[in-house]
C-alpha positions in Angstrom: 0.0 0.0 0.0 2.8 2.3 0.7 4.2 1.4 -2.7 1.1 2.2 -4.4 1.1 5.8 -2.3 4.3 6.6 -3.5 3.5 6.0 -7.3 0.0 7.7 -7.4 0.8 10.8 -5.6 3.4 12.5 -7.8 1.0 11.3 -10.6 -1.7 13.3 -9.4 0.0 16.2 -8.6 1.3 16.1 -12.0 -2.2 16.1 -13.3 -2.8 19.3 -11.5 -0.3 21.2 -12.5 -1.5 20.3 -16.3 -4.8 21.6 -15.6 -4.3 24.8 -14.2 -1.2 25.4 -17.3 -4.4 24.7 -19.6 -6.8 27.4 -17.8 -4.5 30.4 -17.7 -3.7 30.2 -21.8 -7.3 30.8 -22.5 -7.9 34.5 -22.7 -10.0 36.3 -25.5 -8.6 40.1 -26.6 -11.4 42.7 -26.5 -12.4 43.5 -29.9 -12.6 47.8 -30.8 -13.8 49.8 -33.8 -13.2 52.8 -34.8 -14.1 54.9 -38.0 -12.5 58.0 -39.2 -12.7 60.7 -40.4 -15.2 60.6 -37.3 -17.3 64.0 -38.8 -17.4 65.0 -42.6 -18.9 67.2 -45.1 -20.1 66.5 -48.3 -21.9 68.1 -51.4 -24.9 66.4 -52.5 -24.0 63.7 -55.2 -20.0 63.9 -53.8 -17.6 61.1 -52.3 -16.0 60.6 -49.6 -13.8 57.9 -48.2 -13.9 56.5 -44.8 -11.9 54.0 -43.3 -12.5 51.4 -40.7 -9.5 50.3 -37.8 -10.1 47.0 -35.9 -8.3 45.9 -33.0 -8.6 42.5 -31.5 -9.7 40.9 -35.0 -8.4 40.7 -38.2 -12.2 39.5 -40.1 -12.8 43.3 -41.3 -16.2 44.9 -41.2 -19.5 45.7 -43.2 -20.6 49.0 -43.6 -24.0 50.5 -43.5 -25.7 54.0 -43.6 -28.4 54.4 -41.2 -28.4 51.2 -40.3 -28.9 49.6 -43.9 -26.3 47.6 -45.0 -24.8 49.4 -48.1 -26.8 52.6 -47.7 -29.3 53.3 -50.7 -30.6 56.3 -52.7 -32.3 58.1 -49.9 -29.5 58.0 -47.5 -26.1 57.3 -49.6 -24.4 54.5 -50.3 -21.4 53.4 -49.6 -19.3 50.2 -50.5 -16.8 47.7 -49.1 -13.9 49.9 -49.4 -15.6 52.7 -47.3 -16.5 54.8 -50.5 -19.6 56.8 -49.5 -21.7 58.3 -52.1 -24.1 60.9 -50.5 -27.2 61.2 -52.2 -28.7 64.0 -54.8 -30.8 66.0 -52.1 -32.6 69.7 -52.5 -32.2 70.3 -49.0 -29.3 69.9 -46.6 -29.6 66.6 -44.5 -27.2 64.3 -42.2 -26.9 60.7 -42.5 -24.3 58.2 -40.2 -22.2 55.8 -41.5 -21.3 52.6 -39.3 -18.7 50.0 -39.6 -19.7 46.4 -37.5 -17.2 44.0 -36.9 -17.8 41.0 -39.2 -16.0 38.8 -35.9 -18.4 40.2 -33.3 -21.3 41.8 -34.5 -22.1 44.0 -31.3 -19.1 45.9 -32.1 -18.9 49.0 -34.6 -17.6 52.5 -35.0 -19.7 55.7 -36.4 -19.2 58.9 -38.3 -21.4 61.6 -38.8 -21.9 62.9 -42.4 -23.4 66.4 -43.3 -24.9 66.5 -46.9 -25.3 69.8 -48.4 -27.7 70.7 -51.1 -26.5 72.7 -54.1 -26.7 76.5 -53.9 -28.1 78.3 -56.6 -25.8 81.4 -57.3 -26.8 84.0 -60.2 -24.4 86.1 -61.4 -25.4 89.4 -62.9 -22.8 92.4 -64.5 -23.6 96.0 -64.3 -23.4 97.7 -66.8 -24.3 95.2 -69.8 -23.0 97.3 -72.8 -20.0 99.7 -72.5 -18.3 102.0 -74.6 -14.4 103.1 -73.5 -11.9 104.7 -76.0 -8.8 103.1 -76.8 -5.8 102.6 -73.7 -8.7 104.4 -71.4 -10.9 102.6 -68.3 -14.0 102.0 -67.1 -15.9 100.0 -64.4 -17.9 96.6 -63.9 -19.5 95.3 -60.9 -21.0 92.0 -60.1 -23.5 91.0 -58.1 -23.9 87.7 -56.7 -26.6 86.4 -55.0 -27.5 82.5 -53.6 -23.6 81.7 -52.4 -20.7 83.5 -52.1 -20.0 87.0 -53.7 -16.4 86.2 -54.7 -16.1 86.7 -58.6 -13.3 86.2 -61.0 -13.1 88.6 -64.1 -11.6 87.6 -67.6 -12.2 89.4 -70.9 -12.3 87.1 -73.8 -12.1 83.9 -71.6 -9.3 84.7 -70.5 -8.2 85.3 -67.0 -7.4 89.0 -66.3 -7.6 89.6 -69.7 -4.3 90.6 -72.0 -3.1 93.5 -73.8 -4.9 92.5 -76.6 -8.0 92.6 -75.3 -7.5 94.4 -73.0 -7.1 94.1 -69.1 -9.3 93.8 -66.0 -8.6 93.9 -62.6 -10.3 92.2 -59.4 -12.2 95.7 -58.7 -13.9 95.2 -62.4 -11.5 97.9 -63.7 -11.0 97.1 -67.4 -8.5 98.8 -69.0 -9.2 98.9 -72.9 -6.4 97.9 -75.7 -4.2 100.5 -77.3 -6.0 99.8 -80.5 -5.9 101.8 -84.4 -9.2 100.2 -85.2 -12.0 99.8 -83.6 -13.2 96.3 -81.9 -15.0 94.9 -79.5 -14.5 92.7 -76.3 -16.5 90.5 -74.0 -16.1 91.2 -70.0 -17.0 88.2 -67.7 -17.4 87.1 -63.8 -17.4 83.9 -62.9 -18.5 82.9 -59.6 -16.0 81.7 -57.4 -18.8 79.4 -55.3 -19.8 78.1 -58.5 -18.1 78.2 -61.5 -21.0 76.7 -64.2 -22.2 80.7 -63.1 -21.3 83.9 -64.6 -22.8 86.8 -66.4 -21.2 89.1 -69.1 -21.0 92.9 -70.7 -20.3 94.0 -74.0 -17.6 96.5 -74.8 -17.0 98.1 -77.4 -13.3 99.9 -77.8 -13.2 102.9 -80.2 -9.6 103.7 -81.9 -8.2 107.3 -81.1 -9.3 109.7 -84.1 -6.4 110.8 -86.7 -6.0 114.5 -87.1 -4.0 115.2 -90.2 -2.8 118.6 -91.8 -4.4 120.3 -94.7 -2.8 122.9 -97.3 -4.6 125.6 -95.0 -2.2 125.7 -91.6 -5.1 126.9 -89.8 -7.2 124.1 -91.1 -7.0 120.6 -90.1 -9.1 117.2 -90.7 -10.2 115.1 -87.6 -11.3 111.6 -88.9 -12.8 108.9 -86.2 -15.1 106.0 -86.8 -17.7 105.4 -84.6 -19.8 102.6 -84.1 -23.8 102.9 -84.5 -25.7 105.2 -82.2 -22.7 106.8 -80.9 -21.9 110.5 -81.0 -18.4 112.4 -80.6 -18.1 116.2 -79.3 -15.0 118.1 -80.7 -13.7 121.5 -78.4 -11.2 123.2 -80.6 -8.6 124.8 -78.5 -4.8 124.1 -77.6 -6.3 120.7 -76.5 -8.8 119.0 -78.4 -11.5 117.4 -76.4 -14.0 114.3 -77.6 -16.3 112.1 -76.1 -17.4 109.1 -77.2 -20.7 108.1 -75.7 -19.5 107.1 -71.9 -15.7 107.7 -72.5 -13.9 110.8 -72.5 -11.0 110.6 -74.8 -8.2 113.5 -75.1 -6.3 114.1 -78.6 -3.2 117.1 -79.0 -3.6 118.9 -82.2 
């Protein structure tokens, strides 16, 4: 009996110490998600990418928008990369976007998503037609209403204008070519909150008149083309004096 005390004891004790090794391996890591960015913005019809991080699983997530898996037309709808489309909507709205562990279902991160409706910006130009003599400057404004009033000014479609066409400045100053002929240009502001908006004024540039000599020294001719409608005003002196419609013009004889 002692024999049999001997063998079974360490035997048992041995079985023990196998157990509790077994117990203390079985732990299970907490499992976290988190979605970023964790607030956005976003234009009606516009994407936006969100991204998902895990910790404690490595089985990914599915994503949903209001709790529909996928999202749909009303709310957006976003796919398994995290690509949210936000939907076409007249009015501004908000929508949430959730990521759910696939490994433990009871786990998932948020974000908040503001959807904003287009704005509708007009764009008008004061004034619509304009008449400026050649190298000589007048004045557009623009008035924007529905969005911001920021405009950008080109003549010609281009930017700022050239030398060619003559020049205009953030204030709506356009400065009209050095030109022999007469020609016309178009002014333009573009809304800077939305650029499928702008409105437009016609200008017309009148060439500086050509005064030349006659046999009489006292006598001279004055030539100048104008265009339709418009009238010129001559003041003989040391100085000679015209006006073309809106634009005062000075000419040496």
């Amino acid at each position: 009996m002692q024999r049999i005390f001997a063998l079974g004891f360490p035997l048992l004790c041995g079985m023990l110490l196998v157990a509790g090794c077994g117990g203390g391996s079985s732990s299970t890591q907490a499992i976290s998600v988190t979605v970023s960015p964790g607030t956005v913005t976003v234009a009606s019809g516009k994407t936006v990418q969100f991204s998902a991080s895990v910790s404690g699983s490595i089985a990914g997530v599915s994503w949903s928008v209001n709790g529909s898996p996928g999202g749909n037309s009303t709310t957006g709808t976003i796919d398994s990369f995290g690509n949210y489309t936000a939907p076409t909507v007249t009015s501004n709205t908000t929508a949430t976007v959730t990521a759910t562990s696939k490994a433990d279902p009871s786990k998932s991160g948020s974000a908040a998503v503001s959807i904003t409706a287009p704005v509708n910006v007009s764009v008008t130009v004061t004034p619509t037609t304009a008449t400026v003599g050649a190298s000589q400057v007048t004045q557009f404004q623009a008035t924007v209403t529905g969005g911001a009033t920021g405009v950008t000014w080109s003549v010609n479609g281009m930017a700022g204008g050239s030398s060619t066409v003559g020049t205009i400045d953030a204030s709506g100053n356009y400065t009209a070519p050095a030109v022999t002929t007469n020609t016309t240009a178009t002014v333009t502001a573009t809304s800077t909150a939305d650029s499928t908006k702008s409105a437009s004024a016609a200008v017309t540039v009148i060439a500086p008149g050509v005064v030349a000599s006659t046999a009489n020294v006292q006598v001279a001719n004055y030539t100048i083309t104008l265009p339709t409608g418009a009238t010129v005003a001559i003041q003989f002196g040391p100085d000679t004096n015209y006006e073309i419609g809106r634009a005062s013009c000075r000419e040496r004889v």
